[in-house]
N, C-alpha and C positions, 0 to 999 in steps of 0.2 A: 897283334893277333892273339899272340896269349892272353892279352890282360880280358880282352873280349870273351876268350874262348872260357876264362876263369870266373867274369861275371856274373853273381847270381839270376835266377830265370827269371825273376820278377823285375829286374832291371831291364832287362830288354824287350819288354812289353812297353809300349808305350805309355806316358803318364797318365792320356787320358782315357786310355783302356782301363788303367788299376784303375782309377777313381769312378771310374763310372760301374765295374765290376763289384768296387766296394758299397757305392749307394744302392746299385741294385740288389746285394744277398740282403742289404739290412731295410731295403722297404718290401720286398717281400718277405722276412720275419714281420715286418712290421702287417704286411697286408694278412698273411695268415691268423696275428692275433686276431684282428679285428673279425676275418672269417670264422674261427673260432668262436668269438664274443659272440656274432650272431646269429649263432649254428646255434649259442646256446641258450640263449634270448628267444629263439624261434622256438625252441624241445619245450622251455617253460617259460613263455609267452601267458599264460594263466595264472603266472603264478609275478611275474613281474611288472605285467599292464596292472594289476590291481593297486599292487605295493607301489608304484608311479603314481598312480591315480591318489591313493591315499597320502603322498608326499605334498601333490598340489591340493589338495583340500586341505590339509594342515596348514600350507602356508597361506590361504585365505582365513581359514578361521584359529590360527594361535595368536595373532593379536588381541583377538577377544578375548583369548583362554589366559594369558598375560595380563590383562589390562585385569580384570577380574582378579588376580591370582597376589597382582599388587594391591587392591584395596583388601585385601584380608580374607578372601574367600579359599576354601580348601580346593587345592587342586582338583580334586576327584569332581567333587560337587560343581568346580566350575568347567570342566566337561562336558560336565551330565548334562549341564543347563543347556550350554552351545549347543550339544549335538541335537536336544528335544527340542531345544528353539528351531533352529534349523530344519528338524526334519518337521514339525509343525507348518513352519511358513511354505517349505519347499511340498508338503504334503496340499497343505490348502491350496495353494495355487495351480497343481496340478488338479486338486478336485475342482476348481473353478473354470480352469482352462478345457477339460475332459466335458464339464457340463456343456459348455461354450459351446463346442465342437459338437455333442448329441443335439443340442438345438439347430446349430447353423447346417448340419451336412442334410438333414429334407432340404431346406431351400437348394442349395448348392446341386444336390442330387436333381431335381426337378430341375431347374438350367441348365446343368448339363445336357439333361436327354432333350429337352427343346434344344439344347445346344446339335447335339447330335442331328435329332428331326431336319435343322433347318440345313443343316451340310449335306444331307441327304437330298433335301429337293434341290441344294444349289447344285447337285452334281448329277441329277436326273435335268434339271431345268435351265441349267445354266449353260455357259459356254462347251465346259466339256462334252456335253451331249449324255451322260453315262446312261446305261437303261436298267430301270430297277435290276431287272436278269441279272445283270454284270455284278449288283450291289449285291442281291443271295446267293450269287456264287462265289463271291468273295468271303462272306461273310459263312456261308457251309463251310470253304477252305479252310478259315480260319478256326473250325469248331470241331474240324477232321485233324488239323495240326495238333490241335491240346488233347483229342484221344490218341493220337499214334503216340504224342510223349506223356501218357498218365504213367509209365510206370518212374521217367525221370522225376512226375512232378511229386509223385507219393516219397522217391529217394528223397528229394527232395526236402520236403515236407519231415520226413524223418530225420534228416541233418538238422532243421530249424528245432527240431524238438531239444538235438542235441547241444546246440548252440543255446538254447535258452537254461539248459541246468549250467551250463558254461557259464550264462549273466549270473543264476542264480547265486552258485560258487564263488565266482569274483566279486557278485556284492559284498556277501558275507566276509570274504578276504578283506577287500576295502575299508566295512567299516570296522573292525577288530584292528586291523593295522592302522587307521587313523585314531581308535582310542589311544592305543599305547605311544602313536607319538604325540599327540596332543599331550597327557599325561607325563612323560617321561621322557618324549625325543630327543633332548640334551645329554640325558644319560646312554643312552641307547648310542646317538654317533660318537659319544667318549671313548666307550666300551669299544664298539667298532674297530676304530682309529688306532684302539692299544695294538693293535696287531703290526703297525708301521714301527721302523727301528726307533730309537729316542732322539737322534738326531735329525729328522725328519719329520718329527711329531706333530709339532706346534706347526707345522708350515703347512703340514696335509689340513690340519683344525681351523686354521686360517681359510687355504681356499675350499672347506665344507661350510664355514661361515658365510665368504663370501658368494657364493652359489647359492645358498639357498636364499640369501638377501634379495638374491636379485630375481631370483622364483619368486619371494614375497610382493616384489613390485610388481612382475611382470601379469600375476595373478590380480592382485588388486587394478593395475592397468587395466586389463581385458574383460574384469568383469566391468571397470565403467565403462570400458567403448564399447560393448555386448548391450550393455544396461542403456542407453542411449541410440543405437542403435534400435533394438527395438521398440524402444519408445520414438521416434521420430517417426519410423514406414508403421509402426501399430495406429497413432494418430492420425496418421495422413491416408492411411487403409481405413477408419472409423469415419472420418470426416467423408468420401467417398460413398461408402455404404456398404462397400465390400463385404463378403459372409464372409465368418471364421478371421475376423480381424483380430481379435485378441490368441487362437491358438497360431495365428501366423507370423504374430510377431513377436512369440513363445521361442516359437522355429528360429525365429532371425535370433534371438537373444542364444542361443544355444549352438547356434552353425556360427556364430561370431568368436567362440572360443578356437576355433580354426582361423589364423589371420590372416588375411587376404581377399582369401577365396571364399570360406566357411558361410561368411551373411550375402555375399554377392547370389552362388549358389541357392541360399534357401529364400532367397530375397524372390527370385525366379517363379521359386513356389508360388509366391504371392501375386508374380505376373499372371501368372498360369490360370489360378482362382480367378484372380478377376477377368480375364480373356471371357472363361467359362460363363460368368454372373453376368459381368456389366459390358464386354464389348471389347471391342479394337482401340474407342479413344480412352475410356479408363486405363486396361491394360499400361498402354501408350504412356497415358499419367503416372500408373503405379511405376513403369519404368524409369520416368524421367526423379520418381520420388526416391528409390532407391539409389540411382546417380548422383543423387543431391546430399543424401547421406553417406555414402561412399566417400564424396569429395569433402565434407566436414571430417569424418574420420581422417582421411588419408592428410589433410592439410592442417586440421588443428588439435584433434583427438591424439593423433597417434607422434606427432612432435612433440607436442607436450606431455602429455602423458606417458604413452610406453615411450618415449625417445629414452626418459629418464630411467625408466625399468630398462631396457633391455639394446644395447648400442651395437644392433645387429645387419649388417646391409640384406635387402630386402629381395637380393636375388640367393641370398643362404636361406633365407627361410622358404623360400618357393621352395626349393631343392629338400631342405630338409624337410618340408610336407610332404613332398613329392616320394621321397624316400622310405617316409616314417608309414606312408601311405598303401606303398609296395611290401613292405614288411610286415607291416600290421594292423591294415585296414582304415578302420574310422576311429580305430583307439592309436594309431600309430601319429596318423595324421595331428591327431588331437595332442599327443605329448611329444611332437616334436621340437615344435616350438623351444615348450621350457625348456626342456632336457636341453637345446643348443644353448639357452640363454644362464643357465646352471652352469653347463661345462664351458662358457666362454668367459661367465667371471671367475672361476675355482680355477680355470687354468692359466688367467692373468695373476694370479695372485700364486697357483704353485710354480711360475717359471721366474716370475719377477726376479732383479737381480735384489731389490730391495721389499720385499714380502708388506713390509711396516707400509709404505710408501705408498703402494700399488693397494693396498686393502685403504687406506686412507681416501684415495683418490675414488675407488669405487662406492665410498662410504660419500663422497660429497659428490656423486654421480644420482646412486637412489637415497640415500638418508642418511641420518647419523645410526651410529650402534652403541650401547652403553655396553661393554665391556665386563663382566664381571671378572671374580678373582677367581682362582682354578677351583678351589675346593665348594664353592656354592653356584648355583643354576644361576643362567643368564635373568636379567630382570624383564626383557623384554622379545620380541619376538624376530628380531632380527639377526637374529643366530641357531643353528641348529642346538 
């Protein structure tokens, strides 16, 4: 009884009470940081969605900026070149894709309203019986609903004005923060990085390596199954006669940087058109055409291809769209992806028990890396 009665308190708690006591204080510190992180991600969300965005534009285009930079060209100058290249081709083909679209939307417009007309008589003439009466009282309802909400739609309408100096701001952010790391992003994560102790240096510098290698692949990946993607349903929407085939398969090329879901969604668009245009059995076609590309992606594109960029299981990435989606819309969704496929080689390589081994392994996973020596910039583009 005495030796009981003299036992410290924590011994007579049961073991798996401590232990369970002990995971829970430290995954709620743990859950706090991360509520924290996102409290503060959410405050400057305009200020971190750009600086992301400008992370994966560099990892598409610093190999160019490399490859250039080794045959003897000055850095600056071979920037310049990329960025005007780039914003040239990405400029032209929006003005081609824009003309596309003024030409094809009369037709389109005109089908629809026949489209319209004809659901009209089917639903005066058809089985339902409807009678005009019912169709302009519906159709009054509907014209009384958007005056009782004109003053949401004018708030409204003021939010978008505000959201658009938003875009303006964040473009501006984007391309200013992709010059300078195109130009200097080696120095820039050097500098960073000094702030980790010395004995942990080279291993943070490792998995910022290896994270952004696997951003380089995972970008290069998605822009070919993007790139193929809509060249498959833009051909087989042309061959068809579909209007607006070329700005639709614009749309797929760009809802494809969302994996999964992104071209499936905007693929729909193109359902949708063609319902409007050509009918129930085109539609029916376009449908079965986007399934058929979906199933190339899903079976050969995306094994081959991203399997090598990014060796992610495919219910993390729903989730992380899903999340990245709740947080922060259609930019969230869109960087969620990387950002898992970033932080799941940086942290293979910062927990490794052998760093050397584990960066090796991911080096014969998406490429090799040429290494340089501390004091001069990496030669190529698979290193921050």
């Amino acid at each position: 009884m005495s030796a009981a009665r003299n036992a410290p308190a924590d011994e007579s708690v049961s073991p798996l009470v401590r232990k369970t006591a002990a995971w829970a204080w430290r995954l709620l510190v743990i859950l706090a940081a991360v509520v924290a992180l996102l409290w503060l991600f959410l405050r400057l969300e305009i200020l971190f969605v750009p600086v992301a965005l400008a992370t994966i534009l560099a990892a598409l285009l610093m190999p160019v900026v490399d490859f250039l930079d080794r045959r003897g060209a000055p850095r600056g100058g071979a920037v310049a070149l990329v960025l005007l290249t780039g914003f040239g081709l990405f400029g032209g083909l929006l003005a081609f894709v824009i003309t596309q679209f003024v030409e094809g939307a009369p037709d389109l417009v005109s089908q629809m309203t026949t489209s319209i007309e004809g659901f009209g008589r089917w639903l005066t003439e058809g089985p339902l019986d409807v009678s005009p009466q019912q169709i302009n009282q519906a159709r009054d309802a509907v014209i009384e609903a958007l005056r009782g909400n004109q003053e949401k739609l004018t708030s409204g309408a003021l939010s978008t004005a505000g959201t658009v100096t938003e875009i303006v701001t964040g473009a501006v952010l984007v391309l200013f923060t992709l010059i300078f790391l195109l130009h200097g992003g080696r120095n820039i994560f050097t500098f960073v990085t000094g702030v980790f102790p010395v004995t942990v240096r080279d291993r943070v510098r490792d998995a910022g390596r290896a994270g952004f290698r696997s951003l380089i692949g995972y970008v290069r990946a998605t822009f070919l199954v993007a790139f193929v993607d809509a060249v498959g349903i833009g051909v087989g929407l042309g061959i068809m006669g579909v209007p607006l085939a070329l700005p639709l398969a614009s749309l797929v090329f760009m809802g494809a940087f969302v994996p999964l879901v992104g071209a499936v969604l905007t693929g729909f668009v193109a359902v949708i058109v063609a319902l409007i245009a050509k009918g129930w059995i085109f539609a029916l076609i376009t449908l079965g055409l986007i399934v058929a590309v979906q199933q190339l992606e899903g079976h050969v594109l995306q094994p081959l291809v991203m399997g090598r960029a990014v060796a992610i299981h495919p219910l993390a990435i729903v989730l992380a769209i899903a999340g990245g989606a709740v947080l922060a819309g259609i930019a969230g969704a869109l960087l969620a992806v990387p950002a898992l496929a970033f932080i799941n080689s940086a942290m293979r390589v910062l927990l490794a028990d052998d760093p050397d081994a584990e960066e090796a392994a991911l080096q014969a996973e998406i490429g090799p890396v040429v290494k340089a020596e501390p004091d001069e910039p990496e030669p190529n583009s698979d290193a921050i």
